[in-house]
C-alpha positions as a Markdown table, in Angstrom:
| # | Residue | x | y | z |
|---|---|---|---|---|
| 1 | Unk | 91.4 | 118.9 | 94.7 |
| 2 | Unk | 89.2 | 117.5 | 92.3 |
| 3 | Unk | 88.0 | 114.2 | 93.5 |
| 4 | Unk | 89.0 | 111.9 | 91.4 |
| 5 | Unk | 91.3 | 109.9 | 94.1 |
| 6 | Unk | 88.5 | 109.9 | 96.6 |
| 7 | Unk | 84.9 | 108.3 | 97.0 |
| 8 | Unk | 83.1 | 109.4 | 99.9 |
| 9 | Unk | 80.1 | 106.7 | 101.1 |
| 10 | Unk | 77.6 | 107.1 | 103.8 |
| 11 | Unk | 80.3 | 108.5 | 106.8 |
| 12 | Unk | 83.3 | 107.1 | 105.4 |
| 13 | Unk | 85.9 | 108.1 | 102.8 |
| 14 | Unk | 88.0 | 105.8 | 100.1 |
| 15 | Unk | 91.2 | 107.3 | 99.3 |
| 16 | Unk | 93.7 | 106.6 | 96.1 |
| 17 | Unk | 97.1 | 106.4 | 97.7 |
| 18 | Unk | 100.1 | 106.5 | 95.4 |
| 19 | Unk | 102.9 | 106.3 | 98.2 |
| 20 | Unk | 106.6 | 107.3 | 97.2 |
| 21 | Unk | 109.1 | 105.7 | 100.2 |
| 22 | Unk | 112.6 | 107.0 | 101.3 |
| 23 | Unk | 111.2 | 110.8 | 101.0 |
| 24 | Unk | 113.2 | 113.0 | 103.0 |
| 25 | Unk | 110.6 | 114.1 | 104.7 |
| 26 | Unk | 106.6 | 112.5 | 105.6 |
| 27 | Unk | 104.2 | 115.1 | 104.0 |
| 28 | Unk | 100.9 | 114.8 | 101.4 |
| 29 | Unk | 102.0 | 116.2 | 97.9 |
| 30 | Unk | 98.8 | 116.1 | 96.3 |
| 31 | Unk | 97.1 | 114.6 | 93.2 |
| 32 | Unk | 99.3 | 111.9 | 90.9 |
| 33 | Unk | 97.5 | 110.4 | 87.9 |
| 34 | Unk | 94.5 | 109.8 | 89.9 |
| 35 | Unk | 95.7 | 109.2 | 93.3 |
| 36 | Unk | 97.2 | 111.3 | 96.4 |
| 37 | Unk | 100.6 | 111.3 | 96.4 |
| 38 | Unk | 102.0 | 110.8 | 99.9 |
| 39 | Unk | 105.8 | 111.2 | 100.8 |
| 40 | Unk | 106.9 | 108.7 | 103.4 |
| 41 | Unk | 110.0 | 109.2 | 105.2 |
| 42 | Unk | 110.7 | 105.6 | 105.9 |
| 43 | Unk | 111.4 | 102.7 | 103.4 |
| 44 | Unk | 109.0 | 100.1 | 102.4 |
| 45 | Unk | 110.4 | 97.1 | 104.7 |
| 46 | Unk | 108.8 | 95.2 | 107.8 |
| 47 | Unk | 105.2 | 97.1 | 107.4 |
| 48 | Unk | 106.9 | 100.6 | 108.1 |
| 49 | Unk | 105.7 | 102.5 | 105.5 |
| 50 | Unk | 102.5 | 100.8 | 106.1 |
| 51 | Unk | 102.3 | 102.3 | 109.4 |
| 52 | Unk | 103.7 | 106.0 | 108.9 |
| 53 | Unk | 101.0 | 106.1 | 106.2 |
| 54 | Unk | 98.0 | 104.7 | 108.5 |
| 55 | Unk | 100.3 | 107.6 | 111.4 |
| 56 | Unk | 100.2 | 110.4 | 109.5 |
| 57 | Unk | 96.3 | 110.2 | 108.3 |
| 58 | Unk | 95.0 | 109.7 | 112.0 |
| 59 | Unk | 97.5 | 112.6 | 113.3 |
| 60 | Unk | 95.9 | 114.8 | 110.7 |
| 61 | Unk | 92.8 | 113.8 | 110.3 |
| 62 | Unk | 91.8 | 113.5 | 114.3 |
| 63 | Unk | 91.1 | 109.5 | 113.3 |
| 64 | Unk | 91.6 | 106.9 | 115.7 |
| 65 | Unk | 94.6 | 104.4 | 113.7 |
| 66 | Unk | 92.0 | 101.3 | 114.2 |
| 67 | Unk | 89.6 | 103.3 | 112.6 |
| 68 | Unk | 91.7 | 103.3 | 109.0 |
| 69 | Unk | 91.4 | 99.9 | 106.9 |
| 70 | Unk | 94.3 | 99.4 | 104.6 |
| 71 | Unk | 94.5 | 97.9 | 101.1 |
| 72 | Unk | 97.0 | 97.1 | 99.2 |
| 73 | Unk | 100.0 | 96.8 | 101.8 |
| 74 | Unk | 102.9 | 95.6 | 99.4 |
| 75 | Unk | 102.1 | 98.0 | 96.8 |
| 76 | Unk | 102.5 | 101.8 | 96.0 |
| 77 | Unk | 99.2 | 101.8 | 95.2 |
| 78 | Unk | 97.0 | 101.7 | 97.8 |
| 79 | Unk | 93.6 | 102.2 | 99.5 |
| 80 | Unk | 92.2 | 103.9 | 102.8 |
| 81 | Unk | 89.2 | 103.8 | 104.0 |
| 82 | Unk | 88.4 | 106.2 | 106.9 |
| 83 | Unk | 85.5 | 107.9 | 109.0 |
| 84 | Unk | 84.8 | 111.2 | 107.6 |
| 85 | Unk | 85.6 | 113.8 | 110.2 |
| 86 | Unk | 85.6 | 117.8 | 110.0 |
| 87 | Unk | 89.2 | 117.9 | 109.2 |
| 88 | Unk | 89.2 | 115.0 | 106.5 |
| 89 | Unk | 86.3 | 116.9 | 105.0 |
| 90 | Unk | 87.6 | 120.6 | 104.8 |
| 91 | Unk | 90.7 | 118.6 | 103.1 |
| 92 | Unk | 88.2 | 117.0 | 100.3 |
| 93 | Unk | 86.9 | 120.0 | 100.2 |
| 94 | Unk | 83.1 | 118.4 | 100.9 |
| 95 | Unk | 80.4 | 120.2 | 103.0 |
């Protein structure tokens, strides 16, 4: 991946989300015009999609969910910030 959805500061790690809801199935799809396309499984009502977003980076990652700050929570576009932990970084492809 190149890097040009992600900024990586100090121990932390801001992600460019482009999030695409109803997917059949929940799953990271890879760079989008700048961002990291993510596939959500649920639709965009109530926070859900929200929250399988925030679900699916912890699970991955190994990140506590309070530990992942959320912008942009009505809009496909959005922004993570997030700890930078072993798994998160082999994903970046950092050292």
């Amino acid at each position: 991946m190149d890097g040009s959805w992600y900024k990586i500061s100090d121990n932390y790690a801001l992600l460019k989300i482009w999030v695409q809801p109803n997917a059949s199935r929940t799953k990271i799809l890879g760079e989008y015009n700048g961002y990291l396309k993510v596939a959500l499984q649920v639709p965009p009502l109530e926070g859900r999609a929200n929250g399988e977003l925030i679900k699916l980076f912890s699970k991955k990652f190994k990140i506590p969910k309070s530990q992942i700050q959320l912008k942009g929570e009505k809009s496909r576009k959005k922004e993570l910030t997030l700890p930078l932990t072993p798994q998160l970084k082999e994903f970046l492809g950092e050292k």
